[in-house]
N, C-alpha and C positions, 0 to 999 in steps of 0.2 A: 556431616562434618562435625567434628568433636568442639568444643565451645569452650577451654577452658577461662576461667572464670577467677581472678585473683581478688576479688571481691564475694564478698557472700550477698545471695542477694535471697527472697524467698521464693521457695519451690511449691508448687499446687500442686495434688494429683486431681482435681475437679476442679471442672469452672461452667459460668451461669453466663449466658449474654444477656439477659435481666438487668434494666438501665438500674437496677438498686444493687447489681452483685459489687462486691466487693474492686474488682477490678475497675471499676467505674469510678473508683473514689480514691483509690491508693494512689493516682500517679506516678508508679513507680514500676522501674525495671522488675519484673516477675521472671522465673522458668516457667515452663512447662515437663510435668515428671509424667504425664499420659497422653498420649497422642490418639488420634481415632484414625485410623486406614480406612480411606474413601472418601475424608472430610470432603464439603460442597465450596468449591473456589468458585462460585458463580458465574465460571467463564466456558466459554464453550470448548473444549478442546477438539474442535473441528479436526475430521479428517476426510477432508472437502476435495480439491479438486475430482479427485474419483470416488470418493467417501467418505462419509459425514461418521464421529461419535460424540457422546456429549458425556461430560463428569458425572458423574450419581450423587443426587444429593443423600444418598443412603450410607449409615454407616455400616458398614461392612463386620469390623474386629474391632477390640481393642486390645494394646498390647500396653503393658510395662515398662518403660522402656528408662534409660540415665538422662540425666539432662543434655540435651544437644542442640545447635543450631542448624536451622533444617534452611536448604534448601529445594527447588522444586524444580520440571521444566515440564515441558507439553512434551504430546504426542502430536509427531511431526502433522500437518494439517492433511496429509493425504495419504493414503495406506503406499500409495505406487511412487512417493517422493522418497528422498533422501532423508536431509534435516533443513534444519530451517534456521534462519539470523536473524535476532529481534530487531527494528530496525526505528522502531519506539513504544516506549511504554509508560503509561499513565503516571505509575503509582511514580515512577525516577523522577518525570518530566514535568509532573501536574503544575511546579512552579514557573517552568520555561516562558518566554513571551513569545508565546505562540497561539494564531486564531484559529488557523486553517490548518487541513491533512497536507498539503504543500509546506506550508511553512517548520511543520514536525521534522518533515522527510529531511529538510535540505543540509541537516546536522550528518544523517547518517553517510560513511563512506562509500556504501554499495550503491546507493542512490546519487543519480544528478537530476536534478528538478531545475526544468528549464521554463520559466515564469512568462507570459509573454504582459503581463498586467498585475497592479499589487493587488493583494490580500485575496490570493487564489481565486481571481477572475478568469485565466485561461491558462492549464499549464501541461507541461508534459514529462511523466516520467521514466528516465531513463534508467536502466538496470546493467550495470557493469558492461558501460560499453553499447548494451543492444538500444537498439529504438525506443518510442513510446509503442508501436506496433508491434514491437519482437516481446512482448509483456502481458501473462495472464492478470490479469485484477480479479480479487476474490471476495469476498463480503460474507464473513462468518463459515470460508468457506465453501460457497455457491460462486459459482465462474459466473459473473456481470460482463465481461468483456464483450467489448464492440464490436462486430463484423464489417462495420462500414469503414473507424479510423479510430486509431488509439487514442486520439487527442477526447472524443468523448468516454473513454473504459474507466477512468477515475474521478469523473463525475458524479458522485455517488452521494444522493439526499441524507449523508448522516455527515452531523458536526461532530468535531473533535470532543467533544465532553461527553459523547457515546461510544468514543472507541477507546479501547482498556488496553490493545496494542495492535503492534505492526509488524508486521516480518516479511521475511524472504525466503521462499522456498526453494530448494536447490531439487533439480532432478524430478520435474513433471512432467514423465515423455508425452506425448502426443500433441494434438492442434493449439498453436498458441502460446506455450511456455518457451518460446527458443531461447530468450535471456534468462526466464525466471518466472517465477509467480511473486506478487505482492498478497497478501491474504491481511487482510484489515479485522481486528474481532472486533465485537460491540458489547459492552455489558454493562450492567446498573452501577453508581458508585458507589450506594450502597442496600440493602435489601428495599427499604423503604424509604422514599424520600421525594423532596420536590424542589427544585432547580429553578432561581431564575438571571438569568443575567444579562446585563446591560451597557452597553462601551458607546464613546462616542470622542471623536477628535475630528484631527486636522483631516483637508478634502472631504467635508461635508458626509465624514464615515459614522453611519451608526447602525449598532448589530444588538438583535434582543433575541435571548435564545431560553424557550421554558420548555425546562426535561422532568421527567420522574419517572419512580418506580411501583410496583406493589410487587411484594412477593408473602405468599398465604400458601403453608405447608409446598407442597410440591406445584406448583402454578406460579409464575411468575411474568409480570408483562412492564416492559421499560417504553414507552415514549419520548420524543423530541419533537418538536419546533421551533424555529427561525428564520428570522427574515435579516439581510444584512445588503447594502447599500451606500452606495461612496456618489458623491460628485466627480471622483476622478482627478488624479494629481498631474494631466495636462491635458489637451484636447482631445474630447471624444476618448477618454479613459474610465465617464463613469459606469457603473456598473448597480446591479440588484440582484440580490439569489435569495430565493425563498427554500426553505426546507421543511419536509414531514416523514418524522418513521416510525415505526412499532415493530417489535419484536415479541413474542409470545412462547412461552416455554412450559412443557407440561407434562413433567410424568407420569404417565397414566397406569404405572402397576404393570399388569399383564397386558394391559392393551399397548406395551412400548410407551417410546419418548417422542413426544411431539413437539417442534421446533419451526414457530413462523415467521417470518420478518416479510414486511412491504414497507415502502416508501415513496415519496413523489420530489421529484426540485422543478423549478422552474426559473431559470436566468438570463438574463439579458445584459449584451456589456458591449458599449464602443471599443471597435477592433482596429484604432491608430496604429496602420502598419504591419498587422499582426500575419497576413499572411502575404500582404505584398509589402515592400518596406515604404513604396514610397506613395503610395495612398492612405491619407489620415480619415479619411471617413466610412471607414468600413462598418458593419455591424453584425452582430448578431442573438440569435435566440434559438435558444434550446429548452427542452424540455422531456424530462425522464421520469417512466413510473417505473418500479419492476416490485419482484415478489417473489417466493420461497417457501415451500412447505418442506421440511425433510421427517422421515419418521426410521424410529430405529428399536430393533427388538434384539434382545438376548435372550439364551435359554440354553443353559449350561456350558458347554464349550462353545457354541456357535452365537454367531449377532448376526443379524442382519439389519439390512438397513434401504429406504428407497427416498428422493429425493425429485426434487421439480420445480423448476422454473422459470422464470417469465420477466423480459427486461422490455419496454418498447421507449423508445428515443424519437424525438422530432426534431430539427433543426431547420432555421432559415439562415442564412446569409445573406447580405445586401453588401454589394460594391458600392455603392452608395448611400449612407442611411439613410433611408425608408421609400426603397427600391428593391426589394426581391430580385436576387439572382439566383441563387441555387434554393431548392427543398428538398430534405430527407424526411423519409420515414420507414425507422426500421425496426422489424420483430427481431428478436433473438430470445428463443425456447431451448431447455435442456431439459432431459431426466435423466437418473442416473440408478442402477441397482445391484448391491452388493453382498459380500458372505463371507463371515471371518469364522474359522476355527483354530481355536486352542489346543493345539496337543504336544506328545512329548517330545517332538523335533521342533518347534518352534509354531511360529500364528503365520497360517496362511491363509490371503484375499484372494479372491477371486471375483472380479467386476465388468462391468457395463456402462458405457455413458453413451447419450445420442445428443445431438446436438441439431437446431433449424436455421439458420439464417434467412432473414427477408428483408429488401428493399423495396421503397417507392420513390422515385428522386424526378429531380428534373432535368440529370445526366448521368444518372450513375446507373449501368444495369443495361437490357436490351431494349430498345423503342418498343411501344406497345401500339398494337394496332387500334386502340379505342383508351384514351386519355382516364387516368384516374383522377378526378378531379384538378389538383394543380398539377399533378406527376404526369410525365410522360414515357416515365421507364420505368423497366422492375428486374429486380434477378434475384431465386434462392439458390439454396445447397444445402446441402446436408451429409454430416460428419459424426462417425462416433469411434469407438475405441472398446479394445475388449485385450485386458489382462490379468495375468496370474501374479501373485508376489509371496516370498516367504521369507521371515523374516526370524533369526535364531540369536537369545539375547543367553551371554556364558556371565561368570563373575567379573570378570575383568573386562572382557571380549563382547561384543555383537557384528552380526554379520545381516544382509538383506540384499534380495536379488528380485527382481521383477523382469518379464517378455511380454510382450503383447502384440498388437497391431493397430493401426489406425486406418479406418477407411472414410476414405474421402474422395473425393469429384475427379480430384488429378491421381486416383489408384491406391494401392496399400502402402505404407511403411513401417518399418519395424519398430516396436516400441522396445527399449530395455535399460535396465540400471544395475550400479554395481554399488556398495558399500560398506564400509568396515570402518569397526570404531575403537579403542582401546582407552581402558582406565586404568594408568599406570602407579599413579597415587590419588590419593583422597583430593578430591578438586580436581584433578587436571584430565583433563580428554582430549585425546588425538583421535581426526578424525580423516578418513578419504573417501574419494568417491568418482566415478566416472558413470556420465550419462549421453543416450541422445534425444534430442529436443528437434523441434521440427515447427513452423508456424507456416498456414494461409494466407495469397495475398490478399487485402482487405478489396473491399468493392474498388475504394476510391482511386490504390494500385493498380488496379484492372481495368476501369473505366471513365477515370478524372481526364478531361480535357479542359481548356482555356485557350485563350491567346496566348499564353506562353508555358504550354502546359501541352505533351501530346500522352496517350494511354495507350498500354499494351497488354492485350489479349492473350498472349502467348506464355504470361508468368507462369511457372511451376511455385510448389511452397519449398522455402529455405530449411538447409539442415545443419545440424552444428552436433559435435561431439566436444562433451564440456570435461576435464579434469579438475579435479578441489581436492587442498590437502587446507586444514585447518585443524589449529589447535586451542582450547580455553581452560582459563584457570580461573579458580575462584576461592579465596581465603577470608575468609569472616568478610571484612568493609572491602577488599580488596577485590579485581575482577580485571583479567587481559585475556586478549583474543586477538589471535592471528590467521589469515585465512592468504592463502596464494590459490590462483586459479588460470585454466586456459584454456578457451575456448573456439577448435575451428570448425568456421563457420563455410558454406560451401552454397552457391543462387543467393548470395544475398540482392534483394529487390531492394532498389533506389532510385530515385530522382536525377538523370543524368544530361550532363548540359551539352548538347549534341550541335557543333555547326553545321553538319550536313543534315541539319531536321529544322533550316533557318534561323539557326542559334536559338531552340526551345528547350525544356529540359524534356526530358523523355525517361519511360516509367522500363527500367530495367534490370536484367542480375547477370553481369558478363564477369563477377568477379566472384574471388573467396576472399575471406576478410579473420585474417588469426588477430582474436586480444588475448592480451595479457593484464595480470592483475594483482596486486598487492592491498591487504586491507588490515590496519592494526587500529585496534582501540584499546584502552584500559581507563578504568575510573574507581573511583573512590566513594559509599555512598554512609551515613552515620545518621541515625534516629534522634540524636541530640546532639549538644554543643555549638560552638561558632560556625564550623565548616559543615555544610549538610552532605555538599555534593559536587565532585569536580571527576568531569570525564574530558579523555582529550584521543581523538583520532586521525587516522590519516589512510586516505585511497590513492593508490598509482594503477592509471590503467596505460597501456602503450597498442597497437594496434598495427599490424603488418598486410597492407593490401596488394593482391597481385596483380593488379591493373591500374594503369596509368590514366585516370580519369577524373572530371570533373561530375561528384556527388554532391548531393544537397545537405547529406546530414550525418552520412556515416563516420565520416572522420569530424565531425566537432565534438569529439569527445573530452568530457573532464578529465584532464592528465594527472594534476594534481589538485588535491583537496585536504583540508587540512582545520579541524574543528577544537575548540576549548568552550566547556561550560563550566563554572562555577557559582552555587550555588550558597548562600552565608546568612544566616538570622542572627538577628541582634535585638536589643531593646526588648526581650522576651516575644512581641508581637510582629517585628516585622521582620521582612526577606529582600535579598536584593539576588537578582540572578542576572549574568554578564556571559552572553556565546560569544566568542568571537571568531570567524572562518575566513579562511584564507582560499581562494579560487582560481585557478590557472589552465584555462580552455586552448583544446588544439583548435587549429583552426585559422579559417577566416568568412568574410561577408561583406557584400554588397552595400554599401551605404552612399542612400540618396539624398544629399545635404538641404535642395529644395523639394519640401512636401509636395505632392502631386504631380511634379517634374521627373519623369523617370528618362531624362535625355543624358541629365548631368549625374556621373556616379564615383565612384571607387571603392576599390577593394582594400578593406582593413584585416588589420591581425588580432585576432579576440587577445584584450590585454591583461594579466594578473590583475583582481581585486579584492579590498579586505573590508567586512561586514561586522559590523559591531552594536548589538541588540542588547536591551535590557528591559527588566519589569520590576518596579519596587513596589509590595505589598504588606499590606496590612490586616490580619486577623484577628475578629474576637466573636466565640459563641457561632450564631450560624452568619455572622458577616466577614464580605473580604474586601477591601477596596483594592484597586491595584492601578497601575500609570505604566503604561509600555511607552518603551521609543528605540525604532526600526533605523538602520542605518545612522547610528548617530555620527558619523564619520561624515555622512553626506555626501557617501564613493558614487560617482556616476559609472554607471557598469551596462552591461546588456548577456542575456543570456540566449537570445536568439536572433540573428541578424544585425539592425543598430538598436531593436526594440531601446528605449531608454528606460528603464526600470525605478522606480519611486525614491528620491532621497528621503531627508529625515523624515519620520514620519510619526508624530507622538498623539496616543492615545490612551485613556483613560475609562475605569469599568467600577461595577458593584458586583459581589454578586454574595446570593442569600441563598441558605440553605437548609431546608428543613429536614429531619428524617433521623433514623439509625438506621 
């Protein structure tokens, strides 16, 4: 994009990142008059769910080039996807008053994040309409998703000050993506550094989280730690999550790129209500390791690439605290292996993914004749997918088509995508696309029983044919994006409230369920001056069911949603940044006014609420002090059931920072 420039300012054709070069000490707007092709953005440009690549920290050329302002985007995360919606990003957000991956999300239109506890104690995300269970979760790429329930797939041992961003991926056919992928990246903040930070306020909350990096020629390895814990802002609300992860990156020349990430969480949090409303003493504990190797070779027009990994999940529940009712324990393993070639009709993939699922429960799965310790059931399966995709990029024009197939337990289905994209002028792209998606029911679908809870055996996995027509523009500070979409969907599996089953709900798909959807944002972002940063968006989704029936969850979808941030420094040193969202839930729920009384009830209509957050900070050398405060409105709201969700909530941080 062409940069004119009604100032003179000066032009380099070299530069040193030497903390003595020159740029170090000018504080001042510079050009750029050489650019390197290939430069290293330290980030992974995954192309994960069916195949993984990563940026070369190699330069490639150099070319000559006028002064211009450059922008960039990724390669979509998966060779077999469409494209993908950022849904947050570090470098815009870094000032946001945000702790948790929940609290990023809840800005983005595509996203509804339904909290059942503050500061992402228990939460679920939902994707244009679909479930938490109609939803891949990805990590750098590598499919982490739950086979037991969605409520555990974005559980994932990495804090927000490791992820560099977030997105949405459109058009993953096969097990798991029927709404979408979310693909979470993780990268250093910067090559070499050490991280420590510290918050602590009101409900007896304090979070300490120490990260760094080393990166030495083509090796580079980022870690995290933290532990974060509240008293809880009403009965049986508090909570603890501990967190650890490493990530290892390593170009080895001839021998390909090697790429490893592991990590462990471990949390415990009072579940007041959370899955029955009118029981306050619920609890539970969970516990997640998993782990990743992926390795990727090129060698002239061809890459290849192989990949593998390993998630295992514990979970207790207690109907009572410190009572044992249900245990999980589940494996989930994948590998995956792929082959790209380059030639003069475009880059065509050809791949492989396998997938394991394993339970141990103390109802989920089939009875076992001989007891595994606390478990008395178990069930696997096993699923993978095999596709071709070709993809042809013109000057103006790209075009990309993918078939495959997926095989799994309930038979074959077809995998395939279609998409097209034009560049009409400088900045602006129009884009379309039609795909179909498909997801398995999870164990808990298949085999959850309770007192007011029956399971069924007989689910088949749900299929959806999705259309997207989207457009974005981008001019120097300037940036809008529009996306319409529609999705129908055909066996959607739900929770149905059946009188002839003694009035329990019962686990079902006797319907189809068409959404619809509208999604515009636009923002403003400047490297100096009073205004840094102001974005404002808005999601409309609406939803057509052809059955006349009482569901648990399908139709409580966010109708309207409605986001403003603005971002503003003053005083040379500090910042003050102000969200404000506006939120308007279909729907209704069950609300039991005396706790533990489930005799006395009624049914409400989830009501409009409006959310108004802030952070003021202060910066100097490698210190930042900052003061957050959540709901300063003090809207009493609920985003699932009567759950009652956290009024004001003000807290307060350091944080130091060493490195280049």
């Amino acid at each position: 994009m062409e940069n004119i420039q009604a100032k003179q300012y000066p032009c380099f054709k070299r530069w040193n990142r030497k903390g003595w070069s020159v740029f170090a000490s000018l504080r001042r707007y510079v050009t750029i008059g050489v650019l390197s092709a290939g430069m290293s953005i330290l980030l992974l440009a995954t192309q994960g769910a069916s195949a993984q690549n990563a940026d070369t920290a190699a330069v490639l050329k150099t070319w000559r080039i006028r002064e211009v302002g450059i922008t960039a985007s990724q390669t979509a995360p998966a060779r077999n996807a469409q494209s993908h919606t950022p849904l947050f990003d570090r470098k815009a957000q870094a000032q946001a008053p945000v702790h948790t991956l929940e609290a990023a999300l809840r800005l983005a239109p595509s996203v509804d994040v339904r909290e059942r506890g503050g500061k992402g104690t228990q939460a679920d995300i939902f994707i244009r309409g679909g479930s938490f269970d109609q939803t891949m979760v990805l990590l750098n790429g590598i499919d982490f998703t739950d086979a037991r329930t969605g409520h555990q797939s974005h559980a994932l041992p990495v804090d927000l000050d490791c992820i560099s961003s977030v997105e949405l991926i459109d058009g993953v056919p096969g097990v798991g993506a029927y709404a979408g992928a979310v693909n979470i990246r993780t990268a250093p903040l910067r090559p070499t550094y050490l991280r420590f930070e510290g918050s602590g306020g009101q409900y007896g909350y304090v979070c300490a989280n120490l990260s760094g990096a080393v990166t030495s020629g083509r090796f580079s390895v980022l870690g995290a730690a933290s532990c974060r814990r509240s008293d809880g802002y009403r009965h049986n609300t508090d909570f603890s999550n501990y967190n650890a992860f490493v990530r290892v990156t390593c170009d080895g020349g001839r021998a390909g790129f090697f790429d490893l990430q592991a990590g462990w969480q471990d949390r415990d949090f009072g579940s007041n209500g959370f899955y029955a409303a009118y029981n306050p003493d619920q609890w539970e504990h969970t516990a997640t390791a998993l782990a990743s190797l992926r390795w990727i070779k090129s060698a002239g027009r061809f890459s290849l690439g192989t990949a593998a990994s390993y998630r295992k999940n514990f979970d207790r529940y207690d109907w009572t605290r410190g009572t044992p009712m249900n245990r999980h324990n589940t494996d989930n393993a994948g590998a995956k292996a792929w082959a790209d070639c380059d030639w003069a009709a475009g880059k065509t993939s050809l791949g492989a993914d396998w997938a394991f699922n394993h339970i141990y429960s103390t109802n989920l799965g089939e009875k076992l004749a001989v007891p595994e310790g606390h478990y008395t059931h178990a069930k696997a399966r096993h699923t993978g997918n095999l596709w071709l995709r070709h993809a042809k990029a013109w000057r103006r024009f790209d075009m990309a088509a993918s078939a495959g197939v997926s095989l799994t337990p309930y038979g074959t289905s077809a995998l395939w995508s279609l998409s097209a994209g034009w560049t009409p002028a400088e900045g602006l792209r129009v884009g379309a696309g039609v795909w179909q998606s498909m997801r398995l029911p999870t164990f808990t679908d298949l085999y959850y029983t309770s007192p007011a809870q029956i399971n069924n055996l007989d689910l088949v996995p749900e299929h959806a044919v999705t259309y997207r027509l989207g457009a974005d523009y981008l001019k120097r500070r300037w940036n809008v994006s529009a996306q319409v979409y529609y999705r129908a969907g055909r066996d959607i599996i739900d929770w149905v409230w059946r009188e002839d089953m003694d009035g329990k709900w019962h686990s079902e798909q006797s319907s189809r369920l068409d959404t619809y959807g509208v999604e515009l944002s636009g923002g403003y972002a400047a490297p100096e001056g009073f205004l840094r940063r102001a974005a404002l968006s808005y999601g409309y989704i609406t939803t057509d069911r052809n059955a006349d029936i009482v569901a648990k969850s399908a139709m409580d979808f966010m109708r309207h949603k409605a986001a403003l941030s603005v971002e503003v420094c003053f005083l040379r040193r500090m910042s003050l940044v102000l969200t404000g969202s506006v939120y308007d839930r279909n729907g209704s729920y069950t609300d039991y006014p005396r706790p533990g009384d489930s005799s006395v009830s009624e049914v409400r209509d989830y009501k409009p609420y409006f959310l108004l957050d802030g952070r003021l900070s202060w910066e100097k050398g490698i210190c930042r002090l900052y003061v957050d405060a959540t709901n300063i409105t003090d809207a009493r709201y609920c985003d699932i059931g009567g759950l009652r969700l956290p009024g004001f909530w003000c807290t307060g941080g350091v944080v130091l920072t060493i490195g280049r």
